[in-house]
C-alpha positions as CSV (number, residue, x, y, z in Angstrom):
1,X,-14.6,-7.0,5.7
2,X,-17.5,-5.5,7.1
3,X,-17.3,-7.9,10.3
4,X,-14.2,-7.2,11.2
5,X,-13.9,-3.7,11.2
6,X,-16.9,-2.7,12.7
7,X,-16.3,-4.7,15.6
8,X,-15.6,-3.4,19.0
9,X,-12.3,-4.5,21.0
10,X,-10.1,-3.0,22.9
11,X,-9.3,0.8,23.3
12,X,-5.3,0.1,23.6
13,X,-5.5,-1.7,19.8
14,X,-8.0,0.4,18.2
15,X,-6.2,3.6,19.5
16,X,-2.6,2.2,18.1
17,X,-4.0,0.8,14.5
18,X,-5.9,4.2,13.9
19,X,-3.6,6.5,15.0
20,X,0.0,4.6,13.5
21,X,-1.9,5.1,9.8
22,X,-0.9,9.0,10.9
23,X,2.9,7.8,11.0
24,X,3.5,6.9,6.6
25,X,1.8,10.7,6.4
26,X,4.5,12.5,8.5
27,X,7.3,10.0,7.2
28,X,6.5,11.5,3.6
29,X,6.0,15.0,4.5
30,X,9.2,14.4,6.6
31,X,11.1,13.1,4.1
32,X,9.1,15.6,1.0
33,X,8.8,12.7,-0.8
34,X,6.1,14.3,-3.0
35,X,8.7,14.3,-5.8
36,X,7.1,11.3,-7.0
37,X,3.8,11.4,-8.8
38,X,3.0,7.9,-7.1
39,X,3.6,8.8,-3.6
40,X,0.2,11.3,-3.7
41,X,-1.5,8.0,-4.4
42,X,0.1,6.4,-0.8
43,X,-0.8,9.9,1.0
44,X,-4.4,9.7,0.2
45,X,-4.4,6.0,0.9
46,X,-3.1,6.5,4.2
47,X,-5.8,9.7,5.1
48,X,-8.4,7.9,3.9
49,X,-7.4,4.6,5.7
50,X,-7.1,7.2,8.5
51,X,-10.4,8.2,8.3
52,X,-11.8,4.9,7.5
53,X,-10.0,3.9,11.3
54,X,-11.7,6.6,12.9
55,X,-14.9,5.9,11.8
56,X,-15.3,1.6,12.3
57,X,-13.2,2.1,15.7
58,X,-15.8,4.5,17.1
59,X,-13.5,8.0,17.5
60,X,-15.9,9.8,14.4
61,X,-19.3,9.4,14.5
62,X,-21.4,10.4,11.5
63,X,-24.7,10.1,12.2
64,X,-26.6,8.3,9.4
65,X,-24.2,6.9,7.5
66,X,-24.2,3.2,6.6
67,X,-21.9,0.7,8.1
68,X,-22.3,-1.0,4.0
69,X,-21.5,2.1,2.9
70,X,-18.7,2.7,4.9
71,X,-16.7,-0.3,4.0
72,X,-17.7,-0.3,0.3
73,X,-15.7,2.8,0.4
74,X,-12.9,2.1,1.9
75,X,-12.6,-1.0,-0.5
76,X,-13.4,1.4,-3.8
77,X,-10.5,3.4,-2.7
78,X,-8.1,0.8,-1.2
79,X,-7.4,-0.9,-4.3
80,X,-6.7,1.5,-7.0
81,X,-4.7,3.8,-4.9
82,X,-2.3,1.3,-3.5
83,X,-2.0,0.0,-7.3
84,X,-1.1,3.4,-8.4
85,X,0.9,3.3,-6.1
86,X,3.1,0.5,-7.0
87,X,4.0,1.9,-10.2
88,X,6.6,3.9,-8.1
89,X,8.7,0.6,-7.4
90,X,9.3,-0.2,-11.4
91,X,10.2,2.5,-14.0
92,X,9.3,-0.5,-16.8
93,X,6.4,0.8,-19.0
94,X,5.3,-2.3,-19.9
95,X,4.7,-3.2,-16.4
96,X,3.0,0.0,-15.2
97,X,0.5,-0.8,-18.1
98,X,-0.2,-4.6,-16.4
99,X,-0.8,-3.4,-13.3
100,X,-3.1,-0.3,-15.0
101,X,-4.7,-2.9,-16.9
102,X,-5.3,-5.7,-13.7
103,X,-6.9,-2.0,-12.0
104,X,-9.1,-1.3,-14.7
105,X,-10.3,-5.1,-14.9
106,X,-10.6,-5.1,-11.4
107,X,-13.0,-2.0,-11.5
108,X,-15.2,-3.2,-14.4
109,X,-15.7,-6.2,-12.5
110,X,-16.6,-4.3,-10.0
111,X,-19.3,-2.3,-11.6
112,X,-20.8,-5.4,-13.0
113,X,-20.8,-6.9,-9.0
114,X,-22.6,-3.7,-8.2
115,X,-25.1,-3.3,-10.9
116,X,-26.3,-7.2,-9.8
117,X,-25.9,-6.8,-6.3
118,X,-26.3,-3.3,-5.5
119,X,-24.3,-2.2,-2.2
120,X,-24.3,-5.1,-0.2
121,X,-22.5,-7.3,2.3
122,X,-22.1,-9.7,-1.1
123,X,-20.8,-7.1,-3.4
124,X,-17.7,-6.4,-0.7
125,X,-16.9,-10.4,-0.5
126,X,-16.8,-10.9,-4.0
127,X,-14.7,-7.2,-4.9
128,X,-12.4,-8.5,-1.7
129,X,-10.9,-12.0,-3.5
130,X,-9.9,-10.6,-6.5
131,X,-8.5,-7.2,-5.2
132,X,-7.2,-9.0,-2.3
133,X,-5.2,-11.4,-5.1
134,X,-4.2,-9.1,-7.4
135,X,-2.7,-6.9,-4.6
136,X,-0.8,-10.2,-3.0
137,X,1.1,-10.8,-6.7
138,X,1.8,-7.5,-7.7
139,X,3.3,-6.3,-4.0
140,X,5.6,-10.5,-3.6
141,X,6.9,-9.5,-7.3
142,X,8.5,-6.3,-6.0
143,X,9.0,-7.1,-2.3
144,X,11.6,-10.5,-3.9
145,X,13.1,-7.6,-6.6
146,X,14.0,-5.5,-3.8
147,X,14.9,-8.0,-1.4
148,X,17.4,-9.5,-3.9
149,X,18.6,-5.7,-4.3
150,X,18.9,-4.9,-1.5
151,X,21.3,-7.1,-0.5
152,X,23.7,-5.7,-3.4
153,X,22.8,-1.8,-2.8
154,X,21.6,-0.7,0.8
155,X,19.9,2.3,-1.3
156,X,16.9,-0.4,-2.6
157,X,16.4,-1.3,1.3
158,X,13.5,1.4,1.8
159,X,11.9,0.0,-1.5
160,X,12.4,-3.1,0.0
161,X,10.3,-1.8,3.5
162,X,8.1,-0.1,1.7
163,X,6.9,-3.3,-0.6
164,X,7.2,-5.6,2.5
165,X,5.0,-3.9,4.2
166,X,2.6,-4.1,1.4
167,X,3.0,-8.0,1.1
168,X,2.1,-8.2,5.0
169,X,-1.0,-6.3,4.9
170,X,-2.5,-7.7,1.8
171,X,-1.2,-11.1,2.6
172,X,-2.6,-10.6,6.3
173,X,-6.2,-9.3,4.7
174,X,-6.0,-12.6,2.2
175,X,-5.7,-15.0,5.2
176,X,-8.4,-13.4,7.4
177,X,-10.3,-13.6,4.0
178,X,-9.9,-17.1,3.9
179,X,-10.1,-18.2,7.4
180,X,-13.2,-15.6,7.5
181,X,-15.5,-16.3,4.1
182,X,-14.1,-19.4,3.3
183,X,-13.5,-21.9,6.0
184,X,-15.4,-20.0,8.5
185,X,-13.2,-21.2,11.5
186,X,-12.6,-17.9,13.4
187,X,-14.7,-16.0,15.5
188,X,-15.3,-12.1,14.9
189,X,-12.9,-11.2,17.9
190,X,-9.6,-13.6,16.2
191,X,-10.6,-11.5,13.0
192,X,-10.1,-8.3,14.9
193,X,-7.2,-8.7,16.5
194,X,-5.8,-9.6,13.4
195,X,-6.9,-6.8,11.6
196,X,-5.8,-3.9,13.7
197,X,-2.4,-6.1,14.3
198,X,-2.0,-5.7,10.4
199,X,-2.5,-2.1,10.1
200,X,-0.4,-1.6,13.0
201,X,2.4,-3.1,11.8
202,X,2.3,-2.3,8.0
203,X,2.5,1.0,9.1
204,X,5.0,1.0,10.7
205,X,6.9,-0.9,8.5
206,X,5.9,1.4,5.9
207,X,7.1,4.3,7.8
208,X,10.6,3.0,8.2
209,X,11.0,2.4,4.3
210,X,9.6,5.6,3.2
211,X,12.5,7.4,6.3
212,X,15.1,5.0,4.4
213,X,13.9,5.6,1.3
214,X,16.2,7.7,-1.1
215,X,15.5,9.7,-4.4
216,X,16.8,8.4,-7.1
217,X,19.9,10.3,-9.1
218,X,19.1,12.6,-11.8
219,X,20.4,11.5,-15.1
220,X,23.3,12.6,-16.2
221,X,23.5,14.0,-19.5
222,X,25.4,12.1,-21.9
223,X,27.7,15.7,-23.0
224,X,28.7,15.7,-18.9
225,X,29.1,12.6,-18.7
226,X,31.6,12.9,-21.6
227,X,33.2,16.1,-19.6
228,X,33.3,14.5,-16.7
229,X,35.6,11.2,-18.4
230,X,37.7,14.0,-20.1
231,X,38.6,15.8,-17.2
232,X,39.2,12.3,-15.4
233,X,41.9,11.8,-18.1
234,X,43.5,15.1,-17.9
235,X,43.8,14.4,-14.5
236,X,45.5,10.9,-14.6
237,X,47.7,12.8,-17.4
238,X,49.7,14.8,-15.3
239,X,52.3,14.2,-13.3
240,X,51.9,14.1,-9.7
């Protein structure tokens, strides 16, 4: 999305898109949501997004370094580390490994792209579908699961923030794909303002699920669990 990003605009919506990515980094060191191996994955997807921002809307400037380069990056990065990510709303093993194994297709694809195309404007349209798709399914499957829970637990509700806020970003990046590389209808500035609008607002939706967000329980062991029943008996036992 090489167009879009390195586009200029204006300074009110580049400063809020770069600067709310900072917001999902302070909600989980807030919150010390670290607990969870997956949630390293969304902190280094949100500095390096962060970084990414600072660069294409002009507030770092690395001298020398290629635009292509840039944005091939970001896209290298994006991908695997929101997958990894996404592991953290399923504790189903078999569905951890289908979303490892769409990553690791994903990524041999893209080696094959590269080693044809080298790193060009063509290699980042043609990594961008599939990622783009792949992302969509995987982020709608867990936003409707925790949708539909929430509505029975108010505990799911961050889960439910935090997988809705995946399903607008990715489903925002898949229309200005289309509109973009496919039907060619919009001009750079429309892509723009759609962009930074997205990472606004994913963010901040982000944000608010990881502040709702609660850890889970520890199990209980099945001896207290007996203790605790036995005790509950005793209880109802006596006379009161």
């Amino acid at each position: 999305m090489k167009d879009v990003v390195f586009y200029g605009g204006d300074d009110l919506i580049r400063t809020l898109s770069t600067f709310t990515l900072i917001l999902p980094v302070l909600a989980i060191a807030l919150k010390r949501s670290m607990w969870h191996p997956t949630m390293v994955a969304l902190l280094i997807y949100y500095i390096q997004f962060f970084f990414f921002s600072l660069i294409t809307n002009g507030f770092l400037e690395l001298p020398g370094t290629d635009e292509s380069l840039v944005s091939f990056s970001h896209i290298i990065f994006d991908l695997p580390l929101v997958l990894l990510f996404m592991q953290y709303f399923t504790n189903d093993a078999s569905v951890k490994t289908k979303i490892r194994y769409g990553l690791l297709a994903w990524v041999a694809m893209g080696i094959l792209i590269t080693a044809v195309n080298g790193l060009s404007g063509r290699t980042i349209t043609l990594l961008m579908g599939p990622g783009l798709l792949l992302a969509d399914i995987i982020s709608m499957a867990f936003f409707l699961k925790y949708i539909k829970a929430g509505i029975h637990h108010k505990s799911e509700t961050g889960k439910a923030f935090m997988a809705g806020s995946l399903v607008f970003l990715y489903g925002s990046y898949s229309l200005m794909f289309f509109i973009q590389y496919i039907l060619h209808a919009a001009s750079d500035l429309e892509i723009y303002f759609l962009f930074q609008v997205s990472t606004i607002v994913s963010s901040l939706l982000m944000t608010i699920g990881i502040l709702l967000n609660r850890k889970p329980p520890a199990p209980v062991s099945v001896e207290k669990t007996n203790r605790t029943a036995a005790q509950q008996n005793w209880e109802d036992f006596q006379f009161k």
